[in-house]
C-alpha positions in Angstrom: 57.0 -59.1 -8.9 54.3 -60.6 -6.3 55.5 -58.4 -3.9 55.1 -55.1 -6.1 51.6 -56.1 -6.8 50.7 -56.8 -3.4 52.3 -53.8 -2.5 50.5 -51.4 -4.9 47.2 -53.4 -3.9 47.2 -52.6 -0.7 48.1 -49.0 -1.3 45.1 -48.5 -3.1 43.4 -50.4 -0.7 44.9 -47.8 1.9 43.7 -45.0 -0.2 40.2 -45.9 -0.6 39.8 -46.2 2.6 41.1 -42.8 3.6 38.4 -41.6 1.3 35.9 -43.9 3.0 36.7 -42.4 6.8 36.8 -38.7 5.4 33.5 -39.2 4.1 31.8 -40.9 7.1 33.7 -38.4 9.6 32.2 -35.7 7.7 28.3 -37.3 7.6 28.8 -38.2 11.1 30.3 -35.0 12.4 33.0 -36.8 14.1 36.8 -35.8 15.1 38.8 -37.0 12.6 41.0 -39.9 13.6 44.7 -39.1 14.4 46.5 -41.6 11.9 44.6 -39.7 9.2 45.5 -35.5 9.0 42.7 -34.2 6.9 41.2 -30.7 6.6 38.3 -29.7 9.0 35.2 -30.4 7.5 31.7 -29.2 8.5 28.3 -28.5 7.2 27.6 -25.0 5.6 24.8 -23.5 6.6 21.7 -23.6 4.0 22.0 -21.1 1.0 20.0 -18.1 1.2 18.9 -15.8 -2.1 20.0 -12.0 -1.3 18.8 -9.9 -3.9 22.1 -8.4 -5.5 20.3 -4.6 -5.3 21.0 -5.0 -1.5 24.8 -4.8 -1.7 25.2 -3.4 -5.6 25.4 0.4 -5.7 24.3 2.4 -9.0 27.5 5.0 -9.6 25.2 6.3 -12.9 21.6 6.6 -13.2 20.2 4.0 -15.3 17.5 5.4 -17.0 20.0 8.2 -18.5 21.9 5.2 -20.0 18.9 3.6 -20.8 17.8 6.5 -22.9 21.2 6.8 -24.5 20.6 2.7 -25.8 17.4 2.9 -26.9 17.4 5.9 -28.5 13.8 6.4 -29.2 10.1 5.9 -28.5 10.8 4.6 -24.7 6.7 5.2 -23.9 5.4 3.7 -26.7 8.4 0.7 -25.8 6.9 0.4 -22.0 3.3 0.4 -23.2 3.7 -2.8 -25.1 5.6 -4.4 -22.1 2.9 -3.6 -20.4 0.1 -5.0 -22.7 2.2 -8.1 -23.2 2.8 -8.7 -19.4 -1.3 -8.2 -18.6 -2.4 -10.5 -20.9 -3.1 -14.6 -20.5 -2.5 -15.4 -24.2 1.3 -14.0 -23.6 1.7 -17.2 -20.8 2.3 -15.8 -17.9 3.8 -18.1 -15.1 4.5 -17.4 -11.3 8.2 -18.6 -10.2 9.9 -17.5 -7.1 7.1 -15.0 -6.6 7.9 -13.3 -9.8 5.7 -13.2 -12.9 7.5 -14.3 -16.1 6.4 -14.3 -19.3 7.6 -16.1 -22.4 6.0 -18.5 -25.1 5.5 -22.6 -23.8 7.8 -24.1 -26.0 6.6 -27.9 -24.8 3.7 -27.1 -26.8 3.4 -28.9 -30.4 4.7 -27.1 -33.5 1.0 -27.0 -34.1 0.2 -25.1 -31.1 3.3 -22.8 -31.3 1.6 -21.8 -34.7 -2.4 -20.9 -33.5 -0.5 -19.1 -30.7 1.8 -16.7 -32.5 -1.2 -16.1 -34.3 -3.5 -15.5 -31.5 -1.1 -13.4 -30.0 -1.1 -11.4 -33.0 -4.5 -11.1 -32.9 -4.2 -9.5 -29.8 -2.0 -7.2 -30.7 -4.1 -5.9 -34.2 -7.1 -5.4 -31.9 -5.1 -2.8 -29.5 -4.0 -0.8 -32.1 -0.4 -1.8 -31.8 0.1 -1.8 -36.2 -1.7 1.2 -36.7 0.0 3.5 -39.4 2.9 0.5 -40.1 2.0 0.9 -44.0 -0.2 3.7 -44.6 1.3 5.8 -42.2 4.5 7.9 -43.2 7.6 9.8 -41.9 10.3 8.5 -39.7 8.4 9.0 -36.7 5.9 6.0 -37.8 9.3 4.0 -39.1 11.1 4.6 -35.3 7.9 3.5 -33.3 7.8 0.3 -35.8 11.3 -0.4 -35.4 10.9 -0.1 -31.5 7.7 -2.2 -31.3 9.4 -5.3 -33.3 12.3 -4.8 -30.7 9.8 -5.4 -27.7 8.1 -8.2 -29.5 11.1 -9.9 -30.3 12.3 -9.7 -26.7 9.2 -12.0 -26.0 9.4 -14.2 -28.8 11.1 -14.5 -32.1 8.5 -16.2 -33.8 6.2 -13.6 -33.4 8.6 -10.8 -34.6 9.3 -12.8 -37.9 5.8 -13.8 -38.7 5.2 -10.0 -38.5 8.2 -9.1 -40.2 7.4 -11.4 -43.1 4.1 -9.8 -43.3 4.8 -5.9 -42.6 8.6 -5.6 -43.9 8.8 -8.0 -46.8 5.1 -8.8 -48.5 4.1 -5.1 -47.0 7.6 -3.6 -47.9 7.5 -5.1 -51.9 4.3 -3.3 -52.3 5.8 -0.1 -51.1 9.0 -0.3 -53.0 8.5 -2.2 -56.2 4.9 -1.2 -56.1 3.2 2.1 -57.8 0.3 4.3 -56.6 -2.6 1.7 -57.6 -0.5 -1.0 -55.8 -0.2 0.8 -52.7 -4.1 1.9 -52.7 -5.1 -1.5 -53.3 -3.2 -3.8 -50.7 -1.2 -1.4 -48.1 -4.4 -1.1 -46.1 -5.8 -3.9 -46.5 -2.2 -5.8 -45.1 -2.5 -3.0 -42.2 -5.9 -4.6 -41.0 -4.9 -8.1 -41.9 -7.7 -8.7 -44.8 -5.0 -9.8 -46.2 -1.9 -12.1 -45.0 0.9 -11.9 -46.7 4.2 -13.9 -47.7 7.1 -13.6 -49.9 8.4 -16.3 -51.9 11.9 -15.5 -53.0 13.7 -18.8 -51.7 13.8 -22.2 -53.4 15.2 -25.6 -52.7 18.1 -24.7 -55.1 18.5 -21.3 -54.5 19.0 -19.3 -51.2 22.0 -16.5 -51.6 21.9 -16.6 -54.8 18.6 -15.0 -56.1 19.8 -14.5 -59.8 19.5 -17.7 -60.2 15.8 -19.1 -58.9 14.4 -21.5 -61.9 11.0 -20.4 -61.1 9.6 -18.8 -64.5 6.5 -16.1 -65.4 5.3 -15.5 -69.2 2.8 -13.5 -70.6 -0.1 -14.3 -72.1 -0.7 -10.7 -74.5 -4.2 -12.8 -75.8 -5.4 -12.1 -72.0 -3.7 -9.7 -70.6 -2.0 -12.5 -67.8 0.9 -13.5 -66.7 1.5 -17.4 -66.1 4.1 -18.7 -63.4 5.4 -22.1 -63.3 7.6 -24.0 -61.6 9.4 -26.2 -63.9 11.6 -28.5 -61.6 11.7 -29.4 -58.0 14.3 -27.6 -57.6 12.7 -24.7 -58.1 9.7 -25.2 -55.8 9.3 -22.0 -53.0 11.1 -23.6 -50.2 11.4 -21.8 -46.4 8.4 -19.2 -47.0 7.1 -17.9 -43.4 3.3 -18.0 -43.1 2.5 -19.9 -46.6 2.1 -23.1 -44.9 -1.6 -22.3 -42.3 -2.0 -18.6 -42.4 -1.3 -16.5 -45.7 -3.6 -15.7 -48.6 -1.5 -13.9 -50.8 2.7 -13.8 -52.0 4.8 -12.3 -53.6 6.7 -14.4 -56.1 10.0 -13.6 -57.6 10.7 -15.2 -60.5 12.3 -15.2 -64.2 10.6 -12.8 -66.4 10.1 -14.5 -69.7 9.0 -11.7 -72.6 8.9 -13.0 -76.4 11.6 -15.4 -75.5 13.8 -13.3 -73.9 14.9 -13.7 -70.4 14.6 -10.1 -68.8 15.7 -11.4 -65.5 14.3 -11.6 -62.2 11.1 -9.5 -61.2 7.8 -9.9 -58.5 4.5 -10.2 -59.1 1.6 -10.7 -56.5 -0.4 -13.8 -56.4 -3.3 -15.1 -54.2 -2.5 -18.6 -53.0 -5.9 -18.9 -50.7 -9.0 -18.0 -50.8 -10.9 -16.1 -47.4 -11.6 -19.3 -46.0 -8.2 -20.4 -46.1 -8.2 -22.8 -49.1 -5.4 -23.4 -51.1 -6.5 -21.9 -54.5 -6.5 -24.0 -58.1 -2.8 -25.2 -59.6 -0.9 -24.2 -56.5 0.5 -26.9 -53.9 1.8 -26.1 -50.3 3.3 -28.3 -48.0 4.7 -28.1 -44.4 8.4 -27.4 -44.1 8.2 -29.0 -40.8 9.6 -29.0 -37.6 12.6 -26.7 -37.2 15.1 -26.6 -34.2 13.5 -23.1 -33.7 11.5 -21.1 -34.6 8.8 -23.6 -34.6 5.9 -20.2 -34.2 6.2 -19.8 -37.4 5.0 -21.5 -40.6 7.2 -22.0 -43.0 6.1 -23.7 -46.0 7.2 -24.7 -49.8 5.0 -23.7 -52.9 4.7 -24.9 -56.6 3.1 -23.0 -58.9 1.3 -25.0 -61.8 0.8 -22.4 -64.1 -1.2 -19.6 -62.3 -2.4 -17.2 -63.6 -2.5 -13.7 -62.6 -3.4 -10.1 -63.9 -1.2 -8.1 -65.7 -1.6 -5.5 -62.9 -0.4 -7.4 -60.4 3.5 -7.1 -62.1 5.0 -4.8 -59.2 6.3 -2.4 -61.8 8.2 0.4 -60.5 11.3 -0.7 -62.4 9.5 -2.5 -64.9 6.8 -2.7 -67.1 5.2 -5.1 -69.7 2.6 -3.5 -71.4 -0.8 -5.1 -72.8 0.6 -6.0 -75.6 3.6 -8.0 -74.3 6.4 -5.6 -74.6 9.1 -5.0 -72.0 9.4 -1.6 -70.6 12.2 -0.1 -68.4 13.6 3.4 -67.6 16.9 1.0 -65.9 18.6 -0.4 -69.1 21.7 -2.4 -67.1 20.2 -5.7 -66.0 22.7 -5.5 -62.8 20.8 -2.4 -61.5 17.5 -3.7 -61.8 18.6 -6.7 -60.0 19.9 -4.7 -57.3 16.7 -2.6 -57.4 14.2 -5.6 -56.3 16.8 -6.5 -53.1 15.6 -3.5 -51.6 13.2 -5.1 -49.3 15.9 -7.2 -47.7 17.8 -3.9 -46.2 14.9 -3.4 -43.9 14.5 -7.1 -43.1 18.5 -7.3 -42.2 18.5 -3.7 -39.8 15.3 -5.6 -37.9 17.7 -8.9 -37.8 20.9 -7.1 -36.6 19.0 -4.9 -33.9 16.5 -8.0 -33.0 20.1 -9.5 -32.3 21.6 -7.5 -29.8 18.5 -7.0 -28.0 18.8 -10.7 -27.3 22.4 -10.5 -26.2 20.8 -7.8 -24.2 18.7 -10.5 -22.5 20.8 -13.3 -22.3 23.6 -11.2 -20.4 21.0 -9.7 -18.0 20.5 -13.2 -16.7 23.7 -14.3 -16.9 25.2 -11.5 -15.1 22.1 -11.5 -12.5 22.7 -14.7 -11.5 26.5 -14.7 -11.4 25.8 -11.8 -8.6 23.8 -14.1 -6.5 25.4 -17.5 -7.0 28.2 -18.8 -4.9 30.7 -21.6 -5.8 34.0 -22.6 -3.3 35.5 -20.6 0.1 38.8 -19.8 -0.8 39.9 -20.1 2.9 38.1 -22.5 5.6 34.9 -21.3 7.3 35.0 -18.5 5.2 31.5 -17.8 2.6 31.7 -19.4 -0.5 32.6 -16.6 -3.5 30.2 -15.1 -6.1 30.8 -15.9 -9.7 31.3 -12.7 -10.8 33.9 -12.2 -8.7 35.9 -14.6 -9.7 38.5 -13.1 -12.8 38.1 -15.2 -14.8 34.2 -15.3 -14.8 34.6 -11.6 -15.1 36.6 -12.2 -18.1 34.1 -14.7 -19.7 31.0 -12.0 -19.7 32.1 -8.7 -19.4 33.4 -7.7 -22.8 31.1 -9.6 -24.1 28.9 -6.7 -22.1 31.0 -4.4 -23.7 30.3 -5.6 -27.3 26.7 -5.1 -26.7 26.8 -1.9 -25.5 28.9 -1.1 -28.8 26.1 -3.1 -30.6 23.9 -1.0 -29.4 25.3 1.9 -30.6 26.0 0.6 -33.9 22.5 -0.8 -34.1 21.3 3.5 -33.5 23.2 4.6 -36.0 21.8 1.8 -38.7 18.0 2.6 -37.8 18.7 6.5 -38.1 20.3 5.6 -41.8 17.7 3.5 -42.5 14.8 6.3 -41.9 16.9 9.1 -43.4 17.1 7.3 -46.4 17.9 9.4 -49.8 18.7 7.1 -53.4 22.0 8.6 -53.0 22.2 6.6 -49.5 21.1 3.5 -50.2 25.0 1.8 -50.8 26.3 2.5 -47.7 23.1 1.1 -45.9 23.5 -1.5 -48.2 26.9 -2.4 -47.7 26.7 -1.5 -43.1 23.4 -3.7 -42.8 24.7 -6.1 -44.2 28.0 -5.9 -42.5 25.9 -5.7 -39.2 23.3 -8.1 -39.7 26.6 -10.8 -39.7 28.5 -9.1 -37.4 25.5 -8.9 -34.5 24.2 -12.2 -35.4 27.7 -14.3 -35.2 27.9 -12.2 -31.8 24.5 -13.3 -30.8 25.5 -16.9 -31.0 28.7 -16.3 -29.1 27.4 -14.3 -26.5 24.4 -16.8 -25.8 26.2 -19.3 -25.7 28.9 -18.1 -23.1 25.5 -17.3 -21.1 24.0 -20.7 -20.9 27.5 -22.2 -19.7 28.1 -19.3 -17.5 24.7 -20.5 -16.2 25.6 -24.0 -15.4 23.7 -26.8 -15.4 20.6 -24.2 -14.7 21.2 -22.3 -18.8 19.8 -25.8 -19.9 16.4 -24.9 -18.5 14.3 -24.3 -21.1 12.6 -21.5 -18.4 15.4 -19.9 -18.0 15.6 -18.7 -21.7 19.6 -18.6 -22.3 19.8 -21.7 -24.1 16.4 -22.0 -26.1 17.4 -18.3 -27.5 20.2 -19.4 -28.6 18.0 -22.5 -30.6 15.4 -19.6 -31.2 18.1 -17.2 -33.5 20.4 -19.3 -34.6 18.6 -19.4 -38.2 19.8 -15.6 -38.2 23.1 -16.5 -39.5 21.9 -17.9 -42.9 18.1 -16.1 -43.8 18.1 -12.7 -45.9 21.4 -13.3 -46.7 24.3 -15.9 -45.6 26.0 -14.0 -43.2 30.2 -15.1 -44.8 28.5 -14.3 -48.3 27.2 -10.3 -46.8 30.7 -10.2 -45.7 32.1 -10.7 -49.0 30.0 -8.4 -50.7 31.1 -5.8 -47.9 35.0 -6.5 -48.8 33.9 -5.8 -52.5 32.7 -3.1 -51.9 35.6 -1.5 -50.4 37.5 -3.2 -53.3 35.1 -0.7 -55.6 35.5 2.2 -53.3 39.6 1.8 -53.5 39.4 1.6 -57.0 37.3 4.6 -57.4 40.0 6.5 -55.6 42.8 5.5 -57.6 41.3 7.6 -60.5 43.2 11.2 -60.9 42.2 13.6 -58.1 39.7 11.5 -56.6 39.9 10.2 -53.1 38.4 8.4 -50.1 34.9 9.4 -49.7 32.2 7.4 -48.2 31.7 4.3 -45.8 33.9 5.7 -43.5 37.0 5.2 -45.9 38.2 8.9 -45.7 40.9 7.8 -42.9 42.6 6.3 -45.9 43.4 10.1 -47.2 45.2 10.4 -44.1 49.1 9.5 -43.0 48.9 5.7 -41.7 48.6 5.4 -38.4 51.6 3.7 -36.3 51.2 1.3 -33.6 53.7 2.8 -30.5 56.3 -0.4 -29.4 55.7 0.1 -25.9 51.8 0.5 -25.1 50.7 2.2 -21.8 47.1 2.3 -19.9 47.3 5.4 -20.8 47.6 4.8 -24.5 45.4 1.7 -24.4 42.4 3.7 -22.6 42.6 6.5 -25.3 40.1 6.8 -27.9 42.0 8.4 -30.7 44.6 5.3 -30.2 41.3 3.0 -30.2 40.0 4.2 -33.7 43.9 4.2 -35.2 44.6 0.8 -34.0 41.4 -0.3 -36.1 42.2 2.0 -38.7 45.4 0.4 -39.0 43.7 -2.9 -39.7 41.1 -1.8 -41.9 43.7 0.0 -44.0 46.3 -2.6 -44.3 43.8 -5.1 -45.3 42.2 -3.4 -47.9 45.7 -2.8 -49.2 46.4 -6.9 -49.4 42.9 -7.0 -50.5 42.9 -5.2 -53.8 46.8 -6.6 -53.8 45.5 -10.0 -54.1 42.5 -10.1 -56.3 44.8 -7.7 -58.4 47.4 -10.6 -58.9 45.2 -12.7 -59.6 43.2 -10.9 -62.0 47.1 -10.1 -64.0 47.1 -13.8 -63.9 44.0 -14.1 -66.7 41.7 -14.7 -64.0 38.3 -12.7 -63.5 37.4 -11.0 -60.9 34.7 -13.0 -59.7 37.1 -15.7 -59.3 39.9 -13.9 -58.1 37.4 -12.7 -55.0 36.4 -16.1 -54.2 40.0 -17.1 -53.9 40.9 -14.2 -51.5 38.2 -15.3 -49.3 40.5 -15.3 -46.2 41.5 -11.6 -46.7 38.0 -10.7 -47.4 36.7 -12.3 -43.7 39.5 -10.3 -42.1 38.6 -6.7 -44.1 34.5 -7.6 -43.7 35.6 -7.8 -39.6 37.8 -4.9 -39.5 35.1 -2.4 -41.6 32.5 -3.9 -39.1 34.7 -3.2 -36.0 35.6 0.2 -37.2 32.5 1.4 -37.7 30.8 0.7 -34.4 33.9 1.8 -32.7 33.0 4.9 -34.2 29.4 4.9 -33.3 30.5 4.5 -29.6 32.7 7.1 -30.0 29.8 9.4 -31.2 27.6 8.7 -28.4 29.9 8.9 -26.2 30.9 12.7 -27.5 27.1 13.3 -26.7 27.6 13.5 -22.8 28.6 16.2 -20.4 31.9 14.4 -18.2 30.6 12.6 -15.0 29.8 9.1 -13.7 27.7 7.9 -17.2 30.5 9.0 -19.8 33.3 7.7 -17.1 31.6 4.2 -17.1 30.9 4.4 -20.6 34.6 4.8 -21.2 35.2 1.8 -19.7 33.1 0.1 -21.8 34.3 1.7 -24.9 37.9 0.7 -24.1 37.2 -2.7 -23.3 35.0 -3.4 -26.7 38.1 -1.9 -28.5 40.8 -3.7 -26.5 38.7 -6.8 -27.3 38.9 -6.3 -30.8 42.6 -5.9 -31.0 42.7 -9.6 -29.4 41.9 -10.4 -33.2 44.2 -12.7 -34.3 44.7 -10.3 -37.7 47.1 -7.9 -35.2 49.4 -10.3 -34.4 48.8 -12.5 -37.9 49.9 -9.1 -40.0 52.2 -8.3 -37.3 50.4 -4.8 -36.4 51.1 -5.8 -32.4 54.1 -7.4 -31.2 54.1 -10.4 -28.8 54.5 -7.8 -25.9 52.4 -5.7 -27.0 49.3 -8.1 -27.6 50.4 -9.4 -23.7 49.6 -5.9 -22.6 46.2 -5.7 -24.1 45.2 -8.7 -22.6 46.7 -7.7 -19.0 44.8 -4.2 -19.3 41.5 -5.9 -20.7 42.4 -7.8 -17.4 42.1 -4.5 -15.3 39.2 -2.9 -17.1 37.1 -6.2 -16.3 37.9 -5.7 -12.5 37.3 -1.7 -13.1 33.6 -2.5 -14.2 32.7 -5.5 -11.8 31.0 -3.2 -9.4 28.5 -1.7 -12.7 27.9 -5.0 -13.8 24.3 -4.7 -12.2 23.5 -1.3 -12.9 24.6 -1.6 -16.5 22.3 -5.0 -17.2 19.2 -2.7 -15.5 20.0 0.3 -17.9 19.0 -2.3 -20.4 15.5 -1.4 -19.7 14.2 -4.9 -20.2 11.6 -5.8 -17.3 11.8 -8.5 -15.1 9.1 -10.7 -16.6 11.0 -10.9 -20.0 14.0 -12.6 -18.0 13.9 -16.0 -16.3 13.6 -17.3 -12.7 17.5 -17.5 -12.2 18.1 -13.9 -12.4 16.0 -13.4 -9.5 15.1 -15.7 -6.6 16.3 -19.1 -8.0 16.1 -20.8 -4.9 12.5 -20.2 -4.2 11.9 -20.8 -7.8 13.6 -24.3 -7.6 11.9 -25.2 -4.2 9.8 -28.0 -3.0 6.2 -25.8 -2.8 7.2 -24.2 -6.4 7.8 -27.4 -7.6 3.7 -28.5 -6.1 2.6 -25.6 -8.8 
């Protein structure tokens, strides 16, 4: 037993100091010794940057694609870059002789705050809201939508502190509003004589507005309404801008008439006065510091019964007249609700697009820097190889590329709905903003995150952006509207739509459903390139899914509902089934967006690239686990996919740069490691 031990001591002993002679061999630069047969060693010689333009060519010409994203208002985009990137309040910084801008996030939550607002400041003076409220026609909406993209590729904090402001207090007066509404506040929001915030949240409530505990009355002896809040619970909790800046709200609240309950409505109340006090029988306090986020400030409110005019009820779904009776032209208490949730459509199209233009910028500097940093020679003496050449670091980023450009063209055809609105319209950009707003969001997360640890130890840089955006947006997931509840209410309604087609001589019309009227598509056994690169097969294969899951949707909740149970309950307990449909309807539908575009070009190098792309977002999606879990793909056939999403990766390496330029996005807006890291990192940067 001795001898064992001695034995395996001095093999250890034997081995460590193997490692020890390597190591001083290779400091010293001497032979190494015969008893030992190691590899060669030697120094490499120091790193140099080489800008990836030098050796990437451009098959397509960017700006064409780049036109194709963006879709609109590409001037008016490049003006603000502009204005953003001249200014000292936007923080401009020199790193590896480049200019960057971006908010100093080491500043205090306090500072954070007087800058957003500064900035904004900036911003009013030039011009930049002109026409947001009183202007009209989808040319004003299409330039707003494109400014609140730029802004938000700067900082997030600014683009919600706006959007709180323009889109929710300024969107409430336009909707629920009436003529003397709108001549009284729009323009006076437009020039920021007013600041406004909208207080639908509470501590108890989030999701589920129907149920806030905050309560109005009237008071027919003075023509007032009086709001209260009667618990804790039901204290305004998460509102942007009421805790240092706003002067005014809107409050949603239980309408209380003659001791009836007519449900929830929004009035407009003044919570400071011009010099910024907090105004008699209302209390704010600081939400505090967030993990994101921190530009703006949120804040809670209670309201000790305040009073406020009559007028300032935003009645254009209801009335109480000055007498104290209840007046509606909408009898069903369900379709009034829905009626004041029509702000939040505009607030989710801003958080889906605001979304992808961050994946947009996250992958640009992922994908920059993969085509300039090296890691391991695969044979001695031989340069090390870049990241993006490496298969599987191909495989990591580049359908994730893919999904954004689909994003992209879903996020198009979700603005254009918005601005074309009609009443008739107004489900189906209900029930695809809300299906987007989860779907780009989740992707967000997932696609910044792959980023910062495609980025190394350099995506935890708070400089080089990847990793704080992903701090920055992760509240996207749960404001205007938990993203797991907006994809239930997408399965239901499908589950409506199906029903609706069950009636005699009815059938599938709307929300893309009419593929349902057709013969069900059929998955071949054996799949090809030549099947999996075609874009009829593409839309069947997620056809197929949709379809089927729909089917074991209504199936389901059906069963359950012969079982006694209501519906409400027999939708929460298909939950599972109503994830999977929510995804497939989601995938579908920007499939077919891409398709669209895509139908838009003349054949050359753009649409061939762009075919790519397509096939790979739709390859990806059939690496759901639903086609395998439902058995729509065999074992075999799910092994092809992933050998031809293989392929298409190595097919696109060479565009990788070009298609991260056609984003559009100018340097400044990116971060140090997408350009000349090592300068950026060196000693004399380091001295400034």
């Amino acid at each position: 037993m001795a001898k064992k031990e001695k034995k395996t001591r001095n093999s250890a002993m034997d081995r460590a100091f193997q490692r020890t002679k390597v190591l001083t061999d290779h400091l010293l630069q001497s032979p190494p010794s015969s008893s030992f047969q190691t590899p060669s060693l030697s120094s490499n010689a120091c790193l140099n940057y080489s800008p990836p333009e030098l050796s990437e060519k451009y098959a397509f010409d960017i700006n064409d694609m780049r036109k194709l994203m963006d879709g609109h208002d590409l001037e008016e985009r490049d003006r603000l870059f502009g204005m953003i990137t001249q200014s000292k309040v936007f923080n401009p910084r020199v790193r590896g002789g480049k200019v960057f801008v971006s908010p100093d996030y080491n500043q205090s939550m306090e500072q954070q705050r007087e800058m957003t607002w500064k900035r904004i400041e900036y911003l009013f003076e030039r011009g930049v809201f002109e026409g947001w409220l009183t202007g009209e026609g989808e040319e004003i909406e299409m330039r707003r939508f494109a400014c609140f993209e730029v802004l938000g590729l700067f900082d997030h904090s600014i683009s919600i502190k706006l959007g709180v402001h323009f889109f929710l207090w300024g969107g409430a007066i336009q909707f629920f509003g009436t003529k003397h509404h709108h001549d009284k506040w729009l323009r006076d929001t437009e020039n920021y004589l007013i600041k406004g915030c909208f207080a639908m949240t509470e501590l108890g409530h989030g999701s589920n507005v129907r149920g806030i505990e905050t309560i109005t009355t009237y008071d027919s002896n003075t023509g007032e309404f009086v709001i209260n809040t009667p618990c804790e619970s039901a204290q305004k909790y998460w509102i942007g801008g009421a805790a240092n800046h706003a002067t005014h709200t809107i409050v949603f609240s239980q309408l209380n008439i003659n001791g009836t309950n007519q449900g929830v409505h929004a009035l407009i109340a003044q919570i400071r006065d011009a010099d910024g006090n907090v105004r008699p029988n209302i209390r704010i306090a600081d939400c505090g510091h967030k993990i994101g986020l921190n530009g703006v400030d949120n804040g809670r409110i209670w309201f000790d019964n305040v009073r406020v005019p009559r007028e300032n009820l935003l009645n254009s779904v209801a009335d109480v007249s000055p007498d104290g009776k209840y007046l509606s032209a909408i009898k069903d208490p369900d379709q009034r609700f829905a009626a004041f949730l029509a702000p939040l459509t505009a607030g989710r199209v801003n958080i889906a697009v605001n979304a992808v233009y961050q994946s947009k910028v996250g992958l640009a500097i992922a994908i920059r820097y993969a085509l300039t940093r090296r890691a391991f020679s695969l044979k001695p003496k031989e340069p090390e190889v870049l990241l993006l050449d490496y298969p599987s670091h191909q495989r990591r980023l580049l359908p994730l590329l893919a999904k954004t450009f689909a994003m992209s063209f879903g996020a198009n055809y979700l603005k254009m709905l918005y601005v074309k609105r009609t009443p008739q319209s107004n489900k189906i950009i209900h029930v695809v903003s809300s299906s987007f707003k989860a779907t780009f969001t989740w992707s967000n997360m997932q696609i910044l995150q792959e980023c910062r640890e495609a980025c190394g130890g350099q995506g935890l840089k708070t400089e080089n952006r990847v990793g704080h955006l992903k701090a920055e947006h992760d509240v996207q997931s749960t404001f205007e509207g938990d993203n797991n509840i907006l994809m239930l209410q997408v399965s239901k309604a499908l589950f409506a739509e199906y029903m609706a087609a069950q009636k005699p001589n009815k059938a599938f019309k709307g929300l893309g459903l009419e593929h349902m009227n057709k013969p069900c598509p059929v998955i071949p056994s054996q799949l090809t390139t030549t099947t999996l690169r075609c874009s009829q097969f593409q839309i069947d294969a997620l056809c197929l899914r949709e379809r089927d899951l729909l089917n074991r949707f209504v199936a389901e909740v059906s069963q359950c509902q012969a079982k006694g149970e209501s519906k409400e309950h027999a939708f929460i307990m298909s939950y599972q089934l109503a994830e999977d449909l929510g995804k497939a309807f989601s995938d579908r539908t920007i499939l077919q967006t891409f398709v669209e575009a895509e139908a838009t070009l003349a054949a050359g190098s753009l649409k061939d690239v762009l075919g790519l792309l397509r096939s790979l977002y739709a390859l990806n999606c059939l690496e759901d686990g639903a086609y395998l879990r439902y058995g729509y793909l065999s074992v075999e056939n799910a092994a092809t996919v992933r050998r031809e999403i293989t392929k298409i990766c190595s097919e696109l390496r060479p565009h990788a740069l070009a298609l991260v330029s056609s984003f559009g996005i100018p340097d400044a807006y990116l971060s140090p490691i997408a350009f000349n890291w090592i300068d950026a990192n060196s000693w004399s940067s380091a001295q400034h």
